[in-house]
C-alpha positions in Angstrom: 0.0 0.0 0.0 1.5 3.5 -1.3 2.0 6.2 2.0 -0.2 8.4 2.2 0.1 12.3 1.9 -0.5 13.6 5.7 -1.4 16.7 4.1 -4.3 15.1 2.2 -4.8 13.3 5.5 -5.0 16.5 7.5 -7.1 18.6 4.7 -9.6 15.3 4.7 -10.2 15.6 8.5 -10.7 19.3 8.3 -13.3 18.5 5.3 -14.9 16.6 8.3 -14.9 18.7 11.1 -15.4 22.1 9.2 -18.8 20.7 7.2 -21.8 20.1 7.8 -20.4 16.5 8.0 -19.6 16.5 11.4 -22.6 14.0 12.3 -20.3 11.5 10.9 -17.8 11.5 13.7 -20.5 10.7 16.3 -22.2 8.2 13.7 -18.3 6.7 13.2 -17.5 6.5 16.4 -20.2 4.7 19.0 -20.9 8.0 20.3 -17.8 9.3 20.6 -16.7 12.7 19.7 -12.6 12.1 18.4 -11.2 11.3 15.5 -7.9 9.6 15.8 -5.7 10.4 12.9 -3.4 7.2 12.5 0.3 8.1 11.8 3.5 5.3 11.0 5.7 6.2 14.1 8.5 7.1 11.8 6.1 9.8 10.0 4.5 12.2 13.4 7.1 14.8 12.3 5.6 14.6 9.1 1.9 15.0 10.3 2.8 17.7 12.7 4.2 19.8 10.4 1.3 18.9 8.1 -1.1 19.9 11.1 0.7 23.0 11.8 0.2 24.9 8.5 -2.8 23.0 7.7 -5.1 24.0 11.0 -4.3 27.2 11.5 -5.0 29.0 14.9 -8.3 30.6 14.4 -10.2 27.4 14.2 -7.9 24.9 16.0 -5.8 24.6 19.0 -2.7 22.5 18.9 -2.1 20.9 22.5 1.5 19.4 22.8 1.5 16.4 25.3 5.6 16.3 25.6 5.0 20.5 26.8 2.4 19.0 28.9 4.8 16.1 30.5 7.3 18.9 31.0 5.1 21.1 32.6 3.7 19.2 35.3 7.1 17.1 35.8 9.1 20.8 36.4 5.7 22.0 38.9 5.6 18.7 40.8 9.3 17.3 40.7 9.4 17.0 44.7 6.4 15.4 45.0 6.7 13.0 41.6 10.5 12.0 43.6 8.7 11.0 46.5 6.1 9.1 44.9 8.7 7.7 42.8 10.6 6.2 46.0 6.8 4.9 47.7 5.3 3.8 44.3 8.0 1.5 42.7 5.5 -0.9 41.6 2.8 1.3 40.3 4.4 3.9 39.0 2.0 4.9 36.4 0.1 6.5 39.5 2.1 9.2 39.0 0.5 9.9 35.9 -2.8 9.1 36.4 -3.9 9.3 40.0 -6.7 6.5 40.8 -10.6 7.5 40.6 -11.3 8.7 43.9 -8.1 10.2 44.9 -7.2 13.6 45.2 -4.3 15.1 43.0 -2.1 16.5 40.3 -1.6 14.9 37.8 -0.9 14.7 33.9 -4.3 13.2 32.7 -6.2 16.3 34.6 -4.4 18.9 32.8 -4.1 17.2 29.8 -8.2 17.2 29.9 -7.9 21.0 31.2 -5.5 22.1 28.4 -9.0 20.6 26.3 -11.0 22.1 27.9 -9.7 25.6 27.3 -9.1 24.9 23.9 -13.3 24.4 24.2 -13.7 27.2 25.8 -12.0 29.3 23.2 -14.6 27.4 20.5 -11.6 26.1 19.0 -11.0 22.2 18.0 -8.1 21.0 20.1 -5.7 18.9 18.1 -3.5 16.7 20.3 -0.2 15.8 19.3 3.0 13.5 20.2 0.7 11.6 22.3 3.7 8.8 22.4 5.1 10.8 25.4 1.2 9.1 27.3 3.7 5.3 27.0 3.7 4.0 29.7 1.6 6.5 31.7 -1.5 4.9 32.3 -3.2 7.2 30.1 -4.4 5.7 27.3 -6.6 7.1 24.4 -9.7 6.1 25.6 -9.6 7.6 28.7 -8.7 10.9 27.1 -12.1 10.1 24.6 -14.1 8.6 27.2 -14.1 12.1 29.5 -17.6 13.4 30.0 -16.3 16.5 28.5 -15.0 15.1 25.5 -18.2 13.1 24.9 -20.5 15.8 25.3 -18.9 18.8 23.7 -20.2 20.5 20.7 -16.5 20.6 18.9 -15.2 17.1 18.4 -11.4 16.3 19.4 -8.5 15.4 16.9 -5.6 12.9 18.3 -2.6 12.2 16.0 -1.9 9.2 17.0 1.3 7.0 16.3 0.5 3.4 15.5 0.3 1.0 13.0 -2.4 -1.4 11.8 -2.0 -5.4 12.8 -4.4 -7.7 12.3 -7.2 -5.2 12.3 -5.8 -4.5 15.6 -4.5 -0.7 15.9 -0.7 -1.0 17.6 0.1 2.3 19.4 3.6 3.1 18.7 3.5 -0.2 17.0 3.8 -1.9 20.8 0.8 -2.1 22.6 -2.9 -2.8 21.3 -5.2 0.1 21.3 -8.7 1.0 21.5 -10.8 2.0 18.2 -14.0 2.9 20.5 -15.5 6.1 20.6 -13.4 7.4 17.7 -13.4 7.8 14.1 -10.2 6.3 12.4 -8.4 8.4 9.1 -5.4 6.7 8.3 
């Protein structure tokens, strides 16, 4: 199978979520409200610069998950060191802190940095989401947010994985959920 343009990729899921088309996404998606645009590993660069000139800034909002990472690692370094000494066998708490427990963590302001991109009416389009690897924080927890689900713009993922056996790969390791999202690769 030829590789495919990510610019024609990006311009086809702005077609989407800039028409009167956007029905489709819940329609494609079991009620979801993402699409996930898949992206060979090896080609992200490609499809962020594609994504960068492509959806410009008065309609979309490009949230950065590696500026997020840094972020809340440089506000919270005490606190992730401790945990880091007390949690040696669940690390990934530090990511994602479990339901029911009070926190910071990445997952909540990686759903805030969303949220204002809602709030501004502008699409958020997520990017390098391969820094999430062994965070907890999969895809579907991001798309399964009651925020996500009910908002009136729908949320764009570039997402690095490759196809398997029907089964989506994320960084071309780990399976990963289709639900609740509509797939352009």
């Amino acid at each position: 199978m030829p590789l495919r343009n990510p610019e024609q990729i990006i311009l086809e899921t702005k077609r989407i979520v800039e028409s009167d088309r956007r029905s489709e996404i819940r329609l494609n998606a079991n009620g979801g409200n993402s699409i996930l645009i898949v992206c060979e590993p090896n080609r992200e660069l490609e499809y962020i610069q594609a994504i960068e000139k492509l959806m410009t800034e008065d309609i979309y909002r490009v949230i950065d998950i590696n500026a997020i990472l840094n972020r809340f690692v440089e506000t919270n370094i005490a606190e992730i060191e401790e945990k880091f000494k007390h949690l040696k066998s669940s690390v990934n708490q530090i990511f994602k802190i479990p339901d029911g427990e009070q926190g910071s963590d990445l997952f909540n302001l990686i759903i805030e940095s969303i949220t204002d991109s809602l709030n501004e009416n502008k699409i958020p389009v997520v990017i390098h989401t391969g820094a999430l690897y062994g965070s907890d924080i999969d895809n579907i927890h991001i798309m399964e947010s009651e925020l996500i689900m009910r908002a009136s713009l729908p949320l764009i993922i570039l997402y690095p994985a490759i196809t398997e056996k029907e089964s989506l790969m994320f960084l071309g390791k780990r399976p990963a959920s289709k639900y609740r999202c509509m797939i352009i690769d």
